[in-house]
C-alpha positions as CSV (number, residue, x, y, z in Angstrom):
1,X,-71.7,-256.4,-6.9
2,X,-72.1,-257.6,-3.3
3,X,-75.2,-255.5,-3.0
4,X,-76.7,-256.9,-6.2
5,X,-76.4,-260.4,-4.9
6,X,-77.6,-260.3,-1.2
7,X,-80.6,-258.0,-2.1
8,X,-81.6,-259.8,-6.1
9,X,-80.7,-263.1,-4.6
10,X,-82.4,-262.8,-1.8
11,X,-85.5,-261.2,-3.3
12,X,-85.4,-263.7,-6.0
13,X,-85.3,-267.0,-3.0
14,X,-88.3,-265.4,-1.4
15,X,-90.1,-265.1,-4.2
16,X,-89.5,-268.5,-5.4
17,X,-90.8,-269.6,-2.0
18,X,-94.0,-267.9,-2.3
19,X,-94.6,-269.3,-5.2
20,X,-94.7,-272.9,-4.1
21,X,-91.0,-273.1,-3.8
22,X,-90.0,-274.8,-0.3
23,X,-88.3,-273.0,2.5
24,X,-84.9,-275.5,2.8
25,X,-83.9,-275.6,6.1
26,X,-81.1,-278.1,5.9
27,X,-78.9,-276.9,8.0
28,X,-81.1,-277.3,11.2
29,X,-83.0,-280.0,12.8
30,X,-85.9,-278.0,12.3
31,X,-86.9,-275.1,11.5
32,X,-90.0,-272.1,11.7
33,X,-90.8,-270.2,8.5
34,X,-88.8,-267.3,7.5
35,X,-89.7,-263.8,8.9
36,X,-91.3,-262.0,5.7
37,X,-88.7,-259.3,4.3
38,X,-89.6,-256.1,4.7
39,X,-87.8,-252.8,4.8
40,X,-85.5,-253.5,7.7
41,X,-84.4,-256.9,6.0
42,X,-83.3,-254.8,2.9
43,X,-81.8,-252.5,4.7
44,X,-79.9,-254.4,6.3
45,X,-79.1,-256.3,3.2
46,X,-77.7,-253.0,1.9
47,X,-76.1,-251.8,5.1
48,X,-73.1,-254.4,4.5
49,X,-72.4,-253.7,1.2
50,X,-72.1,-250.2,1.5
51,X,-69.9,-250.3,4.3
52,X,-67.5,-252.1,2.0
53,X,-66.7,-249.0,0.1
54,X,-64.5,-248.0,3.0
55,X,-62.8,-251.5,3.1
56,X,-59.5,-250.5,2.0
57,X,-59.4,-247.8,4.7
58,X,-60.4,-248.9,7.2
59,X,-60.4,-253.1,6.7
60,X,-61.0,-254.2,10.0
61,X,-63.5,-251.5,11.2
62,X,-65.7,-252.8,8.0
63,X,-64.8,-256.2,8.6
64,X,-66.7,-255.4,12.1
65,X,-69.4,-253.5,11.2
66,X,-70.5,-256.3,7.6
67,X,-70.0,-259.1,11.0
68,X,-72.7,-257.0,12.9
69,X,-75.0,-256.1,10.2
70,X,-75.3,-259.6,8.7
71,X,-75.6,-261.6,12.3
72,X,-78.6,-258.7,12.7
73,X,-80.1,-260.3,9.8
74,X,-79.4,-263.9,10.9
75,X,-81.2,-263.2,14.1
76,X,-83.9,-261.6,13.2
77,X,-84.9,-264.8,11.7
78,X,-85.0,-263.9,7.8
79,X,-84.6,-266.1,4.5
80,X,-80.6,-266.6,4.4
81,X,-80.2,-266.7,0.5
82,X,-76.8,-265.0,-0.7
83,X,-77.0,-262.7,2.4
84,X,-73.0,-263.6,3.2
85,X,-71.4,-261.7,0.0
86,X,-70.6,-258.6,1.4
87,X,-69.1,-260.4,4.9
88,X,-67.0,-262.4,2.2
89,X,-65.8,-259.6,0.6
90,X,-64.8,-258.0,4.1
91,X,-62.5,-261.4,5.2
92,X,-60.7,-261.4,2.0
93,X,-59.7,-257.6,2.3
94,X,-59.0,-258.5,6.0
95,X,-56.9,-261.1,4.9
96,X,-55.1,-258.5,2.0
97,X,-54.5,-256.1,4.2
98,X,-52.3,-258.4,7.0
99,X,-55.6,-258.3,9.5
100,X,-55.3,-262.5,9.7
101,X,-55.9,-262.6,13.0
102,X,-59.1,-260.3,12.5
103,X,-60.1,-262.2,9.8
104,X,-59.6,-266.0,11.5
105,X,-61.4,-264.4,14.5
106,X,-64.6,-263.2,12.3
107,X,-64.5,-266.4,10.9
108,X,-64.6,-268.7,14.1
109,X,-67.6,-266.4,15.7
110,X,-69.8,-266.7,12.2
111,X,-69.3,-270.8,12.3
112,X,-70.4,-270.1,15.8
113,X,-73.3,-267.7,16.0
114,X,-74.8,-268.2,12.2
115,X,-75.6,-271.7,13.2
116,X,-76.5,-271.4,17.1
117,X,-78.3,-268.0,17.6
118,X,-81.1,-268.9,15.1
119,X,-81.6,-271.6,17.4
120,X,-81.3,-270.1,20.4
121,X,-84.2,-267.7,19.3
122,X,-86.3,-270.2,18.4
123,X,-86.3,-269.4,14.7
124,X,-84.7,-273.2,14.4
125,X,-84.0,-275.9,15.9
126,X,-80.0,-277.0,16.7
127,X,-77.6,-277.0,13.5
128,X,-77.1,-280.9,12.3
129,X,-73.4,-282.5,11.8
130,X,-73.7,-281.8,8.4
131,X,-74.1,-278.3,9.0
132,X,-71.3,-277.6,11.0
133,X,-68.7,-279.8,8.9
134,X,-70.1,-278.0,5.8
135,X,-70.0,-274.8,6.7
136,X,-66.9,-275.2,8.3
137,X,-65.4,-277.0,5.1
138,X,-66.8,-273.5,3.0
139,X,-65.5,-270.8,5.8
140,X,-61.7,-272.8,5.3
141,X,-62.1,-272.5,1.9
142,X,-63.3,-268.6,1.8
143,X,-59.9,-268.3,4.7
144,X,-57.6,-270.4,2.1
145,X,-58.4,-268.8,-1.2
146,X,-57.7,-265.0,0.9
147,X,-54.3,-266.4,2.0
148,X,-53.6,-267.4,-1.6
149,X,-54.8,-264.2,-3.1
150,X,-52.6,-262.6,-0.5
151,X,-49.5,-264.3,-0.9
152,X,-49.9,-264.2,-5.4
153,X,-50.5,-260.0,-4.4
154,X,-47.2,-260.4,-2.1
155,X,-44.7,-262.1,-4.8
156,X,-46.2,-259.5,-7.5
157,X,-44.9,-256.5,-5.0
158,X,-42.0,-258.3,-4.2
159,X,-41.1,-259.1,-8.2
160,X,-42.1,-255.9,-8.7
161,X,-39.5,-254.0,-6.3
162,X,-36.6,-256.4,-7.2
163,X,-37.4,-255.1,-11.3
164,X,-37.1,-251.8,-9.5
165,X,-34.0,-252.3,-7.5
166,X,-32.3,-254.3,-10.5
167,X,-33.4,-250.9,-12.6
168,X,-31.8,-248.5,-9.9
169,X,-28.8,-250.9,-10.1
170,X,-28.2,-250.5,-13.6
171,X,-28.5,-246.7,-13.7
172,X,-26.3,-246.4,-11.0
173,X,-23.8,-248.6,-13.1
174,X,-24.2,-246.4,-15.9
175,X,-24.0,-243.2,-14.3
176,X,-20.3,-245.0,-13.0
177,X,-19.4,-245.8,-16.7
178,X,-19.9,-242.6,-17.9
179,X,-18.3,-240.8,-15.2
180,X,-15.3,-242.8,-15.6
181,X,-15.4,-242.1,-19.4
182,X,-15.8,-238.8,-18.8
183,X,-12.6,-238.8,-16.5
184,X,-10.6,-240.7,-19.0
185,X,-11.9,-238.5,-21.8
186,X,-11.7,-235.1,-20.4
187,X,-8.1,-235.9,-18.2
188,X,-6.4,-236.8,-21.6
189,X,-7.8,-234.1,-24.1
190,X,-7.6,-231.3,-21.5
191,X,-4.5,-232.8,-20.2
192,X,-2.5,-231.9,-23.8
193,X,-4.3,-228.9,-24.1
194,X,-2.8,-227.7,-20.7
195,X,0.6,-228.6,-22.1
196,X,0.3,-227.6,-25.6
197,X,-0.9,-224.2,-24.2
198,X,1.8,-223.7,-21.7
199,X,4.2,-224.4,-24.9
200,X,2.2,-222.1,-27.2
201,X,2.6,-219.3,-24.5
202,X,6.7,-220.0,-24.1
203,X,7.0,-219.9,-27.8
204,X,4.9,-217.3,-29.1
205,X,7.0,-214.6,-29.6
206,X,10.7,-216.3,-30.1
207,X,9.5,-219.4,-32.5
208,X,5.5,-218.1,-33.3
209,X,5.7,-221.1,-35.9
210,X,5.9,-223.8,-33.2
211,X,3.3,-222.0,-31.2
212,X,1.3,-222.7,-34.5
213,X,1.7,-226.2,-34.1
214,X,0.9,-226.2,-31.0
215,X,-2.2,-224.8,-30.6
216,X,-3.2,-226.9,-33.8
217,X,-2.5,-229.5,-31.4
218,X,-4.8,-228.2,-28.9
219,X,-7.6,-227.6,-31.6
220,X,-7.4,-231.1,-32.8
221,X,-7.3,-232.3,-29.1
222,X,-10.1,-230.1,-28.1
223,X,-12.3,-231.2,-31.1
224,X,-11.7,-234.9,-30.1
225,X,-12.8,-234.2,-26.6
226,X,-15.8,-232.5,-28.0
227,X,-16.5,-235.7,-29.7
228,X,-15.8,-238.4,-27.3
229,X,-18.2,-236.6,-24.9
230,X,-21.2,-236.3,-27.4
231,X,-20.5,-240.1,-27.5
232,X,-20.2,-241.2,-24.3
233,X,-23.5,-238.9,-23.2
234,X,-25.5,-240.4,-26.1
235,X,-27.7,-242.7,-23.5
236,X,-28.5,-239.6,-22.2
237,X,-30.1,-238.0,-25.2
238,X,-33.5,-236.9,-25.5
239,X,-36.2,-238.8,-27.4
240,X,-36.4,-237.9,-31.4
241,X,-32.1,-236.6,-31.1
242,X,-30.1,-238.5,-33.4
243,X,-27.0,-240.7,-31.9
244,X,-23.7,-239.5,-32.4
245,X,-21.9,-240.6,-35.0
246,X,-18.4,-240.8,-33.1
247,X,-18.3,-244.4,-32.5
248,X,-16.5,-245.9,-29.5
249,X,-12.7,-245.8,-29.0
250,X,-10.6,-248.7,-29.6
251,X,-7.6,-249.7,-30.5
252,X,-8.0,-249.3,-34.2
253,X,-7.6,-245.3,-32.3
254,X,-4.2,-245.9,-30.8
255,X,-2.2,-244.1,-33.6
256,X,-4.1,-241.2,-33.2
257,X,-4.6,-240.9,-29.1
258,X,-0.2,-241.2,-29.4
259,X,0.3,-239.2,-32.5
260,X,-1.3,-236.2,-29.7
261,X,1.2,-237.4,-26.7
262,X,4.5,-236.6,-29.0
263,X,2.8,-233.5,-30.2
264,X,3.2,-232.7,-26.3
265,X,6.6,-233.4,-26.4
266,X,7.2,-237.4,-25.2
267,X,7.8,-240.0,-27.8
268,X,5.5,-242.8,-28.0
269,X,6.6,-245.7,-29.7
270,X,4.4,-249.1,-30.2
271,X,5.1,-252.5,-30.4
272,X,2.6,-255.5,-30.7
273,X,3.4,-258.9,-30.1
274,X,1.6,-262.4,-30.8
275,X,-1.1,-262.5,-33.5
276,X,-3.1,-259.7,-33.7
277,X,-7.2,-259.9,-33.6
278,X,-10.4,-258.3,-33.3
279,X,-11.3,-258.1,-29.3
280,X,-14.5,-257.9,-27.7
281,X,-15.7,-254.4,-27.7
282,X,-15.7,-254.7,-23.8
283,X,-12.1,-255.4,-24.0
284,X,-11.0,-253.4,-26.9
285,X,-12.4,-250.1,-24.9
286,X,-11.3,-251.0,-21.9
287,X,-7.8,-251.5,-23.6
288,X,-7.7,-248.3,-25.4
289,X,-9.0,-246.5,-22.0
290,X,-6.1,-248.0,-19.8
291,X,-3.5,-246.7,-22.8
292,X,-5.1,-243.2,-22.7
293,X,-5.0,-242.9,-19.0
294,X,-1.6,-244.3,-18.8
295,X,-0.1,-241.8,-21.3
296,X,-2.3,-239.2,-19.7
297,X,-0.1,-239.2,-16.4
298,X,3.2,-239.6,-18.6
299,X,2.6,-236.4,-20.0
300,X,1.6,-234.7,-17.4
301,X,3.6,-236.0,-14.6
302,X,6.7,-238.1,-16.0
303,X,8.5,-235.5,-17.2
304,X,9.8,-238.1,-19.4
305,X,10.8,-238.0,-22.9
306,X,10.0,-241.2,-24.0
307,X,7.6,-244.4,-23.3
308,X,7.0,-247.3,-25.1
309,X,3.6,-248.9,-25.4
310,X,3.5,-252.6,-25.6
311,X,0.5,-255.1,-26.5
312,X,0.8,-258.8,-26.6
313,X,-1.9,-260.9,-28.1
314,X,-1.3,-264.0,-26.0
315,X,-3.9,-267.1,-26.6
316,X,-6.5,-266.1,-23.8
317,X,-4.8,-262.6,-22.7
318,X,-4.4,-259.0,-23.8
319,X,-1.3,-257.8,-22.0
320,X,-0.6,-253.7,-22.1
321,X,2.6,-252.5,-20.5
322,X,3.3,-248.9,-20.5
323,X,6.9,-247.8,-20.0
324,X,8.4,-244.1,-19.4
325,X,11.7,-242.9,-18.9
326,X,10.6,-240.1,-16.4
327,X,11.7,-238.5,-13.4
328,X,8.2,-238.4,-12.0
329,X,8.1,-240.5,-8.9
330,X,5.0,-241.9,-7.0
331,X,1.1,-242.8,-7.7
332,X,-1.4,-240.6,-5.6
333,X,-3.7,-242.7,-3.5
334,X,-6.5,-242.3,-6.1
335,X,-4.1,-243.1,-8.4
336,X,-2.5,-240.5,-10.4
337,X,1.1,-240.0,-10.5
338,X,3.0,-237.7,-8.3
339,X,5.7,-235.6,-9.1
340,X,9.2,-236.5,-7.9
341,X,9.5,-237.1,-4.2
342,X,5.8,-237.3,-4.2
343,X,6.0,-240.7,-2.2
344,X,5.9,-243.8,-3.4
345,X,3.3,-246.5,-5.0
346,X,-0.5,-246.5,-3.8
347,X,-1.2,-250.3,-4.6
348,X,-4.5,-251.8,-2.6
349,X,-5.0,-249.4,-0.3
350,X,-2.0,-247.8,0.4
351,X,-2.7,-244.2,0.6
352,X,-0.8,-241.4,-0.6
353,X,-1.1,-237.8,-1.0
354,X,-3.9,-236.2,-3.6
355,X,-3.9,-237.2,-7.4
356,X,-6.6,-238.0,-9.8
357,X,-8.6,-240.7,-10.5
358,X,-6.0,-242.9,-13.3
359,X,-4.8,-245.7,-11.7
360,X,-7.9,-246.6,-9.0
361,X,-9.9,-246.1,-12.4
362,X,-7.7,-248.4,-14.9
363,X,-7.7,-251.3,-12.1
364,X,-11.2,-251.1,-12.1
365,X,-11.5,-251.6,-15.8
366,X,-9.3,-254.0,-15.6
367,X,-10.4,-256.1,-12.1
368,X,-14.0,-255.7,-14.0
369,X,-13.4,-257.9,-16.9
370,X,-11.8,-260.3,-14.3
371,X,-8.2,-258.9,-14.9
372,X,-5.6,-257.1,-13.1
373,X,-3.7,-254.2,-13.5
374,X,0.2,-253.2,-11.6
375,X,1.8,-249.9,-11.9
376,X,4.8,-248.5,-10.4
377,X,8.3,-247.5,-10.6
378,X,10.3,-249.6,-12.4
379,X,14.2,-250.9,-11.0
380,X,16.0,-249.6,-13.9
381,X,13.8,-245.7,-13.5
382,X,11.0,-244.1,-14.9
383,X,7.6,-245.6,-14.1
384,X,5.4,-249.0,-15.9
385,X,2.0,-249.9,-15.7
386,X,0.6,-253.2,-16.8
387,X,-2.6,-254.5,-17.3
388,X,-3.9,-258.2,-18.3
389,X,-7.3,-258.6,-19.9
390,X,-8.7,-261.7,-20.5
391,X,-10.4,-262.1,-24.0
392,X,-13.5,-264.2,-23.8
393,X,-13.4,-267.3,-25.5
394,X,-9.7,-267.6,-26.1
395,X,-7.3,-269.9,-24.8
């Protein structure tokens, strides 16, 4: 496009002028006629444009080389039509590329030497006020629309790496969220299937028809955990698969996920307080997720042989307190539950010996919906967790 400019425009001017068009010289005092174009002042026309092809590679060496070509042809005294395109073109890439300096620099010496070498050659007499204030006025311009095209190409990168960063952010969340229902899933199912085996194993021979229950146990447990995983990968899926039809766990699933503890050997009982009502499904999962985990680590480090399961609806609060009877004694620093004589309770940084990931993961359900979460031996024996959820719009 440069190249169609200088060389068509220019032809065009000359032509005009030799054809009783007038030579406007109005940027001089006076002025000689142009020198005729021939094939140098085409070539030279041509010279700048094609450098530009290497622009973005090389910004300031082209910004050089279009500054050199084009003060040739201002000093050789030809007809200065659009012969300026291609050292436009050059400043604003300067500009886009960070060369400022190069660019302000090129600037100053064509304000400089475009006006005064003609007339130091003779081919005009000294530029007018009007020259240099005009000119001056247009080279601004040229300098402030770069900067503006720069800074419009700099938020666009910027706004584009912050939808980038804010997209790595939320993957990164979700890869957390299904890790941690992963944990909660796989802990609980394969939890009961470790017991329920273990109990199938003792029984087999002497009582084979409690074995029977208990593998149905683990079968029904293992089939759940089947399920709950197909669900909690389905944002994983591949295009054109159909979603699972497991939908998510809630509370509506308590009966069930307890129904499995006491076929492990601990009686569950539940009791709900305050007026029961349909919760957030934020809420309602987290809920059901701090219940599994909770009974999780009763049954398979309480040794206790029963725990009671408390929710109270109050006006702007879920409550869950989980109770046990057991003999099992500390919280790992991670936050699973120690046998006896494990240590004591890993609360905010207190650090304990190995465990899991229960506890440090139900606090951060909990902390995450902007509740909190306690567990710990209780005065009277055994062990309780508690966990307060706040419930959006109540209260």
């Amino acid at each position: 496009m440069a190249a169609a400019i200088q060389l068509a425009g220019t032809a065009g001017a000359a032509s005009h002028q030799r054809h009783g068009g007038q030579h406007d010289c109005w940027w001089a005092s006076s002025c000689s006629a142009p020198t005729h174009l021939d094939g140098v002042a085409f070539a030279l026309l041509a010279l700048g444009p094609l450098a530009l092809v290497l622009r973005r590679t090389y910004p300031r060496g082209v910004l050089l080389a279009v500054f050199a070509v084009t003060l040739a042809y201002v000093a050789l005294g030809y007809l200065q039509g659009p012969s300026y395109a291609a050292l436009a073109v050059a400043i604003v890439t300067a500009v886009m590329a960070g060369h400022r300096n190069a660019a302000a620099a090129a600037l100053i010496a064509a304000w400089t030497l475009f006006l005064w070498l003609p007339a130091a050659l003779g081919s005009t007499g000294a530029p007018t006020l009007l020259a240099l204030l005009a000119i001056a006025a247009w080279l601004a311009l040229l300098l402030a629309g770069s900067e503006a095209l720069r800074g419009k190409r700099e938020r666009v990168a910027v706004a584009r790496r912050a939808a980038e960063q804010e997209a790595r952010r939320r993957a990164d969340e979700e890869r957390l969220r299904i890790a941690r229902e992963l944990h909660d899933v796989l802990a609980h199912n394969i939890s009961l299937i470790n017991v329920q085996s273990g109990v199938a194993l003792h029984l087999i021979d002497e009582q084979p028809q409690q074995a029977r229950i208990a593998l149905s146990a683990i079968n029904e447990a293992s089939a759940d955990a089947l399920r709950e995983v197909r669900s909690v990968l389905s944002v994983l899926r591949r295009t054109g698969e159909q979603p699972p039809r497991a939908p998510t766990p809630g509370l509506d699933r308590l009966d069930e996920l307890l129904s499995h503890a006491e076929a492990a050997g601990v009686e569950i009982s539940l009791q709900v307080r305050g007026d029961e009502r349909g919760l957030p499904a934020s809420v309602d999962l987290a809920a059901f997720r701090i219940v599994q985990e909770a009974v999780t680590n009763i049954v398979r480090h309480a040794g206790a042989g029963a725990a009671t399961v408390q929710l109270i609806y109050d006006p702007a609060d879920l409550i869950l307190q989980i109770d046990d009877d057991g003999s099992g004694g500390g919280v790992a620093g991670d936050g699973d539950r120690l046998p006896a004589g494990g240590g004591g309770v890993a609360r905010d940084g207190d650090s304990l010996p190995v465990g899991g990931n229960g506890i440090a993961g139900m606090r951060e359900r909990a902390v995450a919906l902007g509740g909190e979460l306690d567990a710990g031996p209780r005065s009277a024996g055994g062990f309780r967790v508690r966990a307060r959820l706040p419930i959006p719009g109540g209260g």
